[in-house]
N, C-alpha and C positions, 0 to 999 in steps of 0.2 A: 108484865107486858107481853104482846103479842108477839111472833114472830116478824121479822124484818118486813117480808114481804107484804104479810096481814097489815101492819099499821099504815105502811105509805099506800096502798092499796087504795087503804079507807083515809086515807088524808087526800087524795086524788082526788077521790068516790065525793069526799065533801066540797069540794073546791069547786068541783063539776056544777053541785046542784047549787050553787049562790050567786047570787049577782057578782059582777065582775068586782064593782064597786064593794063587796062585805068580803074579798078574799083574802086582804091581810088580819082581817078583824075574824073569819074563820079557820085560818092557821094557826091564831094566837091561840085560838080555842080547843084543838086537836093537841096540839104540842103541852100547852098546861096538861091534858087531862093523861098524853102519854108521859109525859115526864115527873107527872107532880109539880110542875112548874108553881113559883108564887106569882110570877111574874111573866109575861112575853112579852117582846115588842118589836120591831122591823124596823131600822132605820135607814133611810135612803139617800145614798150621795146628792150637794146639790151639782148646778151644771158647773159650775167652778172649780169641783172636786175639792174644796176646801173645809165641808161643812157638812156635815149631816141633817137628817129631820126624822123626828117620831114619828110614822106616819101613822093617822087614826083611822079608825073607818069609814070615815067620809071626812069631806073637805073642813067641815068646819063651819059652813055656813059661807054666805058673801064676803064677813067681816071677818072672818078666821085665818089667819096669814101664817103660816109654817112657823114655826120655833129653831132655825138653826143655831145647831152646836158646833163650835170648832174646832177643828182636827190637829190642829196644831198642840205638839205637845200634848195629847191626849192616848188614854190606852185604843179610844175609836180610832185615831191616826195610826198608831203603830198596827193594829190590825189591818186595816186597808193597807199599808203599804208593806206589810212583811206578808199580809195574807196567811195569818196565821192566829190558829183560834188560841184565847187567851181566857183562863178562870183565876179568878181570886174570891176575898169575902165580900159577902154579899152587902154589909153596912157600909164599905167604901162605892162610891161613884163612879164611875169613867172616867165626868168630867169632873173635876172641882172647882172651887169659885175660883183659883188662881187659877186657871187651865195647863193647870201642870200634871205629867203621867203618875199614875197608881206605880206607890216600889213596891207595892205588896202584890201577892199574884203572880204567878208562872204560865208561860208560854205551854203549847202546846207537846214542844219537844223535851220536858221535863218527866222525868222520869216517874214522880208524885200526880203529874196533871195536874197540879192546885198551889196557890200558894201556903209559903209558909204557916200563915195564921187561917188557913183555913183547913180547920179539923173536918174529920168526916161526919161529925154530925152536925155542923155549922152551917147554914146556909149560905150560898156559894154563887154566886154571878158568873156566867158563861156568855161570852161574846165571842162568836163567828163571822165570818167574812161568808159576804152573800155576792158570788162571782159566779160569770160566764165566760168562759176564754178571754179570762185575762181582763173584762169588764168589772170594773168594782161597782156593781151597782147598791150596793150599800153593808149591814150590818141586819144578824139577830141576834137579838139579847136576850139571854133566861136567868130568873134568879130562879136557884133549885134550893129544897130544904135539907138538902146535903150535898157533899164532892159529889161528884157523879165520878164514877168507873170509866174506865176504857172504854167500854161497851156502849154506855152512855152517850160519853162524847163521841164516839164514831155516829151514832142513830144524828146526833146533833150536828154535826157536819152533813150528813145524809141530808137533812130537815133544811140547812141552808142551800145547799144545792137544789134542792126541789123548789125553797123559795126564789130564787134566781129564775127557775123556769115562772113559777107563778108569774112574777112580773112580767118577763117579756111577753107571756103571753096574754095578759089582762088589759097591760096598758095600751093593747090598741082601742078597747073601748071607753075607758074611764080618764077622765083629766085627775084625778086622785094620786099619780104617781109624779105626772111632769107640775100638779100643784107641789109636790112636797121638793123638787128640785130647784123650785122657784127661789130662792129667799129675797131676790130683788128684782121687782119687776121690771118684764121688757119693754123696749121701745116698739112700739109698731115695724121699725125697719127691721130692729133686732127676731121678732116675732118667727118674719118670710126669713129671715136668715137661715134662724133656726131647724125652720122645715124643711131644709135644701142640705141638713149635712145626714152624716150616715148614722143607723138609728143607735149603734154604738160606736164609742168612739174608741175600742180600744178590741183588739184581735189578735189571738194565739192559735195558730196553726199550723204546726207543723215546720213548716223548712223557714217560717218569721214568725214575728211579730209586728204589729203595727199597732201605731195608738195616735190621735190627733187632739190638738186642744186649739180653741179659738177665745181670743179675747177683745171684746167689743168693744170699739170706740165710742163717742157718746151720739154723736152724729151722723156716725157713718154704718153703714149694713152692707157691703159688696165682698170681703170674702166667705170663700166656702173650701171644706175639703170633702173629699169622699173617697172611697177606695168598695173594691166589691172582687172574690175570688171567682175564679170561672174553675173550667176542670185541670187546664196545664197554665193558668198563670193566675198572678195577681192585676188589678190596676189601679191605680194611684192617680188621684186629681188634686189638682190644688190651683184656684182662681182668685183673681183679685178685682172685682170691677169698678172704675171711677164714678164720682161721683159721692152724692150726700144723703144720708136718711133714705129714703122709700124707693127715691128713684134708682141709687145704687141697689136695693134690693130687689129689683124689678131686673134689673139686667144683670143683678148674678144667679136669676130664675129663669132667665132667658137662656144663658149661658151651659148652665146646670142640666135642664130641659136638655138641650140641644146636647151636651155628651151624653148623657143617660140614653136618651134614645138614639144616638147610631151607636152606641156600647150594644144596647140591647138586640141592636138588628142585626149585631155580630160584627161591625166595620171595626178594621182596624183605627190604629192610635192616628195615621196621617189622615183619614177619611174623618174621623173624630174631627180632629182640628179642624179642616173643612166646610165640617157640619155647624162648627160653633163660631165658626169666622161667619157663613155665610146667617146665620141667624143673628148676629149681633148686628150687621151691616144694616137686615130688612128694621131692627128694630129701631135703628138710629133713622133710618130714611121715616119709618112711624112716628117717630117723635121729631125730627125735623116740620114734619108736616103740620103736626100739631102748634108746634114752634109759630110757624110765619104766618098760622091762621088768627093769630090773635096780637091784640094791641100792643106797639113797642114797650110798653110798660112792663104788659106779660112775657114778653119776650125775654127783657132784660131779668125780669125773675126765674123763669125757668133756665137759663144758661147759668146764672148765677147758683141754681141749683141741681147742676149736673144735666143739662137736657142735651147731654152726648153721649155716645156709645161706644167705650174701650172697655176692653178686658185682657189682664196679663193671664197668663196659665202654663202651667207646666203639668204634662200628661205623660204616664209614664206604666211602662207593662213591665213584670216582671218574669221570666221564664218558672215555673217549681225545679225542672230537672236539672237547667245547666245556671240556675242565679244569671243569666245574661237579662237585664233592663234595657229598654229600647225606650226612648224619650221622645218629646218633643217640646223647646222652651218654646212658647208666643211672649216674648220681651219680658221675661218674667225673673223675679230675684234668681240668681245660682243658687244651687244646694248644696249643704256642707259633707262632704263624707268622712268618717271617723273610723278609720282603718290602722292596727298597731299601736292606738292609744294617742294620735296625733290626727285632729279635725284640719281640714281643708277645702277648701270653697274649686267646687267643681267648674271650671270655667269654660263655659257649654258653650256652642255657639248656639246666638240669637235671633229668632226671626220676631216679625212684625207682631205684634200683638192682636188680638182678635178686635173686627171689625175697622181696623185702618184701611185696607186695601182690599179691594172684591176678589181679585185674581191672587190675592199672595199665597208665596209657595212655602211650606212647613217642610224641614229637613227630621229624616228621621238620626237621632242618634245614638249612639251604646256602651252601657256599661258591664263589666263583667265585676260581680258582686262576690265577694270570698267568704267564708264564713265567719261571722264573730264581728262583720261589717256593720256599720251603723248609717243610714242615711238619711241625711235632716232637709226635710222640704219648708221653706218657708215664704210668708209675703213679706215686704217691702216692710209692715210695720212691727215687724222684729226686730229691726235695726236701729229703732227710737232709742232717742234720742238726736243720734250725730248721723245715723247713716252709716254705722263702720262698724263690721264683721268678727273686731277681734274680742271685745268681751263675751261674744256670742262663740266663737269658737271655743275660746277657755271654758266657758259653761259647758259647752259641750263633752268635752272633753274631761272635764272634772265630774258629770253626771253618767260616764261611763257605764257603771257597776248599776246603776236606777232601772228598773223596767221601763221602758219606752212610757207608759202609763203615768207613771212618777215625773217621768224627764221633761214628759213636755208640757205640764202644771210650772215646775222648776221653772221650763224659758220661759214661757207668759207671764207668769208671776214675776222674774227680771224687767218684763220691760215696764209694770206697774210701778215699779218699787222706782225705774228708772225716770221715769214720766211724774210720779207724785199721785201713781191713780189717776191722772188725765191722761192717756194715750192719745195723737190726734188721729192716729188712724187704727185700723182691725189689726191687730197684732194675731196669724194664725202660724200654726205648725204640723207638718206632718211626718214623725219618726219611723222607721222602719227599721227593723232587725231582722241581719238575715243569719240564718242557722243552717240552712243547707251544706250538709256536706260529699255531696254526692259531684257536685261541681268539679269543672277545672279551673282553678286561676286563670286570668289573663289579661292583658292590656286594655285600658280604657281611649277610645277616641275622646272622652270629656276631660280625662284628668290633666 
């Protein structure tokens, strides 16, 4: 084998000259020929985070529908969620038909790197986690014709790193990537939902971490989250807009729009507010108009499906240097903080929600954020079943020690479990860990 530099070089070099669309199907093909590989493959988170998919060189055809595998009780699970490469023998699976984990095989912090039953000249399965700060965007698998060395497995953590870039940078031209995330198709509302959140959902930077997870109701498309770093802060969104199917997803694109661009023009978090009060207002006066133009028939149908214009939201900046968060609730659920190992519902004062009132006035408010802090933003349909905060907080609180990434799969997945898989509404969340230690402690006006 080539030196380090030479082979990624020429794994670039390759990647470069292929359709967007043949570049996991060209990785597979550099990596066999550096490794001896018997085997390659790329597996990719779906949007659920609960499932993986092979992904092939192309779709598949019209009729070719993804293959998820699940994570549960699988070596593919415990990699994604320990993020840590794992080799055993090659004639055991990942998955097996009971979808129960491999005992055989060792972790990457093993002193052997292999497990027990796999001799050095045995052919040997290596599965890595394919991450970008803290994004699990999926798995690469290799079956080798022997243990691979230290050496080895370093080039191959190398190899999944690089694929992580692959991706993010391919998949702005090819549907090949968000095909294999698919395993169950979206609704049209869910579709625009989807466009409106941030391209990942999960970020390691320094003084936090953040990670969000949305779970769709079968009818409804109105929340979103987003969050995006500047040079001295973070910011954090999280909306909920009324409404059913397409229309509520028209006015959390209305809403979404509207902070994205005064974010972008550099306006502060009150000016924000502002911008998305007054654009939810014009959009309801639009669709009022549309309302009275047509037959009471039509009339009584479009009210009956949402032909009004509310959005809750909570907008939130965070400082890098001093952890101070500066807020603004628009009638929106509290948020939990999990400070000392004991969650608590921050009991914020409440202004109007977006689009009630033309002239309403948004209060700025703040928190001072400690290190080792956890803070949970959630909508309204987290608390399904009853409406009441405390099995949410106990989760909370019991999912402590999780990466924010893990923790907030963990709540959505509660209120599935809670609901029967029928949720009536968007069950969303958005976690934040803060790590900053350069901070001072100090009093909250929210708490």
């Amino acid at each position: 084998m080539g030196d380090r530099r030479s082979w990624m070089d020429d794994l670039l070099a390759s990647l470069e000259r292929e359709s967007p669309v043949r570049s996991v199907a060209v990785l597979a093909r550099v990596l066999e020929q550096e490794f001896s590989a018997v085997h390659v493959s790329f597996l990719i988170t779906d949007l659920g985070g609960r499932a993986v998919v092979r992904l092939p060189g192309h779709t598949g055809g019209a009729d070719g529908g993804p293959e998820p595998l699940a994570l549960a009780g699988t070596v593919y699970g415990h990699v994604i969620h320990t993020q840590r490469l794992w080799t055993g023998p090659a004639e055991h699976t990942a998955v097996d038909s009971a979808g129960s984990p491999l005992r055989e095989g060792e972790w990457e912090s093993a002193p052997a790197e292999g497990g027990p039953e796999a001799h050095d000249d045995e052919p040997t399965k290596v599965v890595a986690p394919v991450t970008d700060r803290g994004d699990a965007i999926g798995l690469l698998e290799l079956t080798l014709p022997s243990r691979p060395d230290r050496g080895r497995l370093e080039r191959i953590r190398e190899a999944a790193h690089a694929l992580a870039y692959v991706v993010i940078v391919n998949r702005r031209f090819t549907d090949l990537y968000e095909w294999g995330r698919r395993t169950t198709r979206l609704s049209l509302a869910s579709e625009i939902q989807h466009r409106l959140l941030p391209e990942s959902f999960t970020c390691d930077a320094g003084p936090f971490t953040v990670a969000g997870s949305l779970e769709p109701a079968a009818n409804i498309g109105g929340d979103t989250f987003d969050y995006t770093l500047g040079e001295r802060g973070l910011t954090l969104t999280l909306t909920d807009a009324m409404g059913h199917d397409v229309r509520a997803a028209q006015l959390a694109t209305v809403v979404v729009a509207a902070l994205r661009n005064a974010r972008r023009a550099g306006r502060d978090l009150l000016t924000q507010a502002h911008a998305a009060n007054e654009a939810v207002i014009e959009h309801a006066v639009r669709e009022q108009r549309a309302v009275t133009q047509h037959s009471p028939q039509v009339q009584h149908a479009l009210a009956a499906h949402g032909a009004q214009a509310m959005v809750t939201g909570q907008l939130m900046w965070v400082d890098f240097e001093t952890g101070e968060a500066a807020f603004v609730n628009a009638g929106h659920t509290w948020p939990l903080l999990l400070r000392d190992g004991e969650a608590q519902e921050l009991t914020a004062l409440i202004d109007l929600p977006f689009g009630i009132e033309p002239h309403a006035e948004y209060r700025l408010q703040n928190i001072a954020l400690r290190p080792g802090d956890r803070l949970v933003l959630i909508t309204d349909g987290m608390l399904e079943p009853d409406q009441d905060d405390r099995s949410l907080r106990r989760l909370v609180e019991a999912t402590a020690s999780e990466h924010p990434r893990e923790a907030v799969q963990t709540f959505t997945r509660s209120v599935l479990t809670a609901t029967d898989h029928d949720p009536r509404d968007d069950a969303t969340v958005l976690c934040l860990d803060w790590h900053n230690s350069t901070h001072t402690s100090g009093s909250s006006s929210a708490a």
